[in-house]
N, C-alpha and C positions, 0 to 999 in steps of 0.2 A: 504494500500500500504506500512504496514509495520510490520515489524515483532517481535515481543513483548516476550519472556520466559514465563511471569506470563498470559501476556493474551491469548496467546495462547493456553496454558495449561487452564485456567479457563475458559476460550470459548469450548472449547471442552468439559473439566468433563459436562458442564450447556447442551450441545445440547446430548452430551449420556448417562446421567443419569437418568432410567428411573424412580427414586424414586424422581423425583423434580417434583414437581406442573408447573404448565403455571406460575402460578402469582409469586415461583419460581425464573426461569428460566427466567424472564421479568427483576424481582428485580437487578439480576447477570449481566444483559445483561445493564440495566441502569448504574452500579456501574461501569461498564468496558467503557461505553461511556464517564463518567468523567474519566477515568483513562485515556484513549488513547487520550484524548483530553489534558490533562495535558504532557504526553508522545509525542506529534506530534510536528515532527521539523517546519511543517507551518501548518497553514490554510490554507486552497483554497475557497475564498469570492464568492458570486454568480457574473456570469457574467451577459452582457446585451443578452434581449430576440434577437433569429434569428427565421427564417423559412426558411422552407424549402417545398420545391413540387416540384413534378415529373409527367409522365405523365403515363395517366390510362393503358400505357402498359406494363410499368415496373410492374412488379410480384415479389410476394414474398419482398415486401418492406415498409418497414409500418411507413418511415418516421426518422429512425436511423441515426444521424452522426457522432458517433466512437463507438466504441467497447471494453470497457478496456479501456487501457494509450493510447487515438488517433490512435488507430488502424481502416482504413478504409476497408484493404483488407480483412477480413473475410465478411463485409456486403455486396462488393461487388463479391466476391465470390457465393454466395446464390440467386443471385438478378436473374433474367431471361426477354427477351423481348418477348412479345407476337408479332410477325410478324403481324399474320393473325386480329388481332386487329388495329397495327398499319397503318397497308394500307385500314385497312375497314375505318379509321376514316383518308383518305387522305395521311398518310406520308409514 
């Protein structure tokens, strides 16, 4: 969620260069997660565990609660109710 000169450029040479090895392109990829981690204005700490459930009608949903930076409208965008489900199982 930010945007770097150096890493972004050596992010890129490592993912299309096709004369780099896996082992490589891992090594690069290491070397920049110390960098951007020295470069980051915060951390973001794990939060506490939630749940989530919905009901067998809801389609196309597999349990998602944002999208990117807390974005909910694109998941609910995609989501769909099965009707003919919902009234076979009473509602």
């Amino acid at each position: 969620m930010m945007s770097d000169p150096y890493m972004d450029k050596t992010w890129q040479d490592a993912i299309e260069n096709p004369k780099l090895t896996d082992k490589q392109v891992m090594e690069t990829m290491k070397k920049l997660g110390v960098y951007a981690l020295d470069q980051a204005p915060c951390i973001v700490l794990p939060t506490s565990y939630y749940y989530i459930g919905w009901w067998p009608w809801l389609k196309n949903y597999y349990g998602e609660a944002v999208v990117g930076c807390q974005r909910f409208g694109p998941i609910f965008a995609r989501v769909w109710i099965d009707q003919e489900l919902k009234k076979k199982m009473g509602y």
